[in-house]
C-alpha positions as CSV (number, residue, x, y, z in Angstrom):
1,X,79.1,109.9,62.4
2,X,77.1,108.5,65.3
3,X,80.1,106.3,66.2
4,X,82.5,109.1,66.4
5,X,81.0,111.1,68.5
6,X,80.2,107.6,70.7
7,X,83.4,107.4,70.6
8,X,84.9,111.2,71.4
9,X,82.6,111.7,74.1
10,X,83.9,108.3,75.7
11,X,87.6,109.3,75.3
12,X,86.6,112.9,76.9
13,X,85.1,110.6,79.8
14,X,88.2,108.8,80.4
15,X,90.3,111.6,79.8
16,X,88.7,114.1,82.2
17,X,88.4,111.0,85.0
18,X,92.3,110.3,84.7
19,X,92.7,113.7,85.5
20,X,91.7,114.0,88.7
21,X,93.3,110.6,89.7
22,X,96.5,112.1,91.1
23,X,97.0,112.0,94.7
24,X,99.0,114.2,96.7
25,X,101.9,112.7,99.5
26,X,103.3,114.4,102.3
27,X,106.8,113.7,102.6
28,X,108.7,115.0,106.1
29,X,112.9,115.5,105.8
30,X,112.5,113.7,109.5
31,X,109.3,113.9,111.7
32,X,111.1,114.0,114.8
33,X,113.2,116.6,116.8
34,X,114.8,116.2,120.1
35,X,115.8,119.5,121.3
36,X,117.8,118.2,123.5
37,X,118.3,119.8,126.8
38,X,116.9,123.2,127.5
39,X,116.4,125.7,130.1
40,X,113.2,126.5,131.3
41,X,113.9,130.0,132.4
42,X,114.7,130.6,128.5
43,X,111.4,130.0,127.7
44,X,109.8,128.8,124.8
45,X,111.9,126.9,121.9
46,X,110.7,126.0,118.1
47,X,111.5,124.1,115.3
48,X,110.0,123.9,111.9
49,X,109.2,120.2,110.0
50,X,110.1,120.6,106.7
51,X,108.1,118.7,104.2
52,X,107.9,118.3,100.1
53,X,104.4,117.2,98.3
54,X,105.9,114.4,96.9
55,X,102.5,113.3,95.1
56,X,101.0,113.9,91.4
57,X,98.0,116.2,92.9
58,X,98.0,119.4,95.1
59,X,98.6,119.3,99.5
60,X,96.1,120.5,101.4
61,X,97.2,120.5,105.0
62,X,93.7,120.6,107.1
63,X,94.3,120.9,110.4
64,X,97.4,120.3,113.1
65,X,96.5,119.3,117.1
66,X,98.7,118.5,120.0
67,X,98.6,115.9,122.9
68,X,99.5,119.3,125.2
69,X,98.1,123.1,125.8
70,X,102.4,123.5,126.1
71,X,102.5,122.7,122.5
72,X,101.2,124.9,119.7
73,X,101.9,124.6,115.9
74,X,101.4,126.4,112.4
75,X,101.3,125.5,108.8
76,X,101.4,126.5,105.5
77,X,97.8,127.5,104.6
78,X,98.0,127.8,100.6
79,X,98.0,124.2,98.8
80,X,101.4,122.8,98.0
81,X,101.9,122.2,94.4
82,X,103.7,118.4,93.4
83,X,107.1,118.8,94.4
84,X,106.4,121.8,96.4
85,X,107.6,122.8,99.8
86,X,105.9,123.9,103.1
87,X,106.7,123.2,106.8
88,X,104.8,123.4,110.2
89,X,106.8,125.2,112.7
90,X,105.9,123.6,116.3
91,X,106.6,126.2,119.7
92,X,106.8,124.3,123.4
93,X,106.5,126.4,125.9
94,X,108.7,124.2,128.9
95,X,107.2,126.4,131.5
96,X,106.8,124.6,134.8
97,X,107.5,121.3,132.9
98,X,111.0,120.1,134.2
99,X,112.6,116.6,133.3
100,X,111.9,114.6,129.8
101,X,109.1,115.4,127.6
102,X,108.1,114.0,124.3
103,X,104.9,115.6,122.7
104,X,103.2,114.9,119.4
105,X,101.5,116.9,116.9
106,X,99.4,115.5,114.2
107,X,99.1,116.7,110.6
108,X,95.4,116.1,109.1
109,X,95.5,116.2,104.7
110,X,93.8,115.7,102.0
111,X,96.9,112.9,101.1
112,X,95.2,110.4,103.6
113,X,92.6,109.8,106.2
114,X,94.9,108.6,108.8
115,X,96.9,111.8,110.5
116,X,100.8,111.9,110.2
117,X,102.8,112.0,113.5
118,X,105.2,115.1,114.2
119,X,107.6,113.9,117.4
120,X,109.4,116.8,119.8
121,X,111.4,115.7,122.5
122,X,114.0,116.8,125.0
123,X,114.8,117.5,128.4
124,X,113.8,121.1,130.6
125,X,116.4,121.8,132.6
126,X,114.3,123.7,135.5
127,X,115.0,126.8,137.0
128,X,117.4,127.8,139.8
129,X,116.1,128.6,142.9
């Protein structure tokens, strides 16, 4: 009797511990975007990212940031099931920024410590004066 209860106990261990061994993956459809060439008196353009958890364990997107004030993003905020969708819509503003640009944003989750890279690029076509 002493053995099998040795012995459930151990297989609950191992069973509860393989359960929280999934990990969750963000996968992007493309993790860049060239907008090509816009106008600056049109004002700000946007795009959304597109992504799919494509681990075993729920996605938590954490946090976003930008190399620019010009740049501003926003996420899903609920946790994205295995298999699950989201997306992080991005906004440049190309005000007073004429010629090329290319700007990150980086996405912070719970999938890994190191951030994922989000690439915008294009060209502002400035204003007439």
């Amino acid at each position: 009797m002493k053995k099998q209860i040795i012995l459930l106990v151990t297989l609950l261990l191992t069973l509860s511990l393989n359960a929280g061994s999934g990990k969750a993956k963000i996968t992007f459809d493309s993790p860049r975007y060239d907008f090509g060439y816009i106008q600056e008196s049109k004002g700000n353009v946007t795009h959304a990212f597109e992504f799919t958890n494509s681990g075993n364990a729920p996605l938590i997107i954490i946090d976003t940031r930008s190399t620019c004030g010009c740049t501003a993003s926003h996420f899903t905020k609920e946790p994205i099931a295995p298999k699950g969708k989201g997306k992080i819509v991005v906004n440049f503003n190309p005000e007073g920024r004429p010629g090329t640009f290319r700007k990150e944003v980086k996405v912070y989750t719970n999938a890994s410590k190191a951030a994922v890279k989000l690439i915008i690029e294009g060209v502002v076509v400035p204003k007439k004066q």
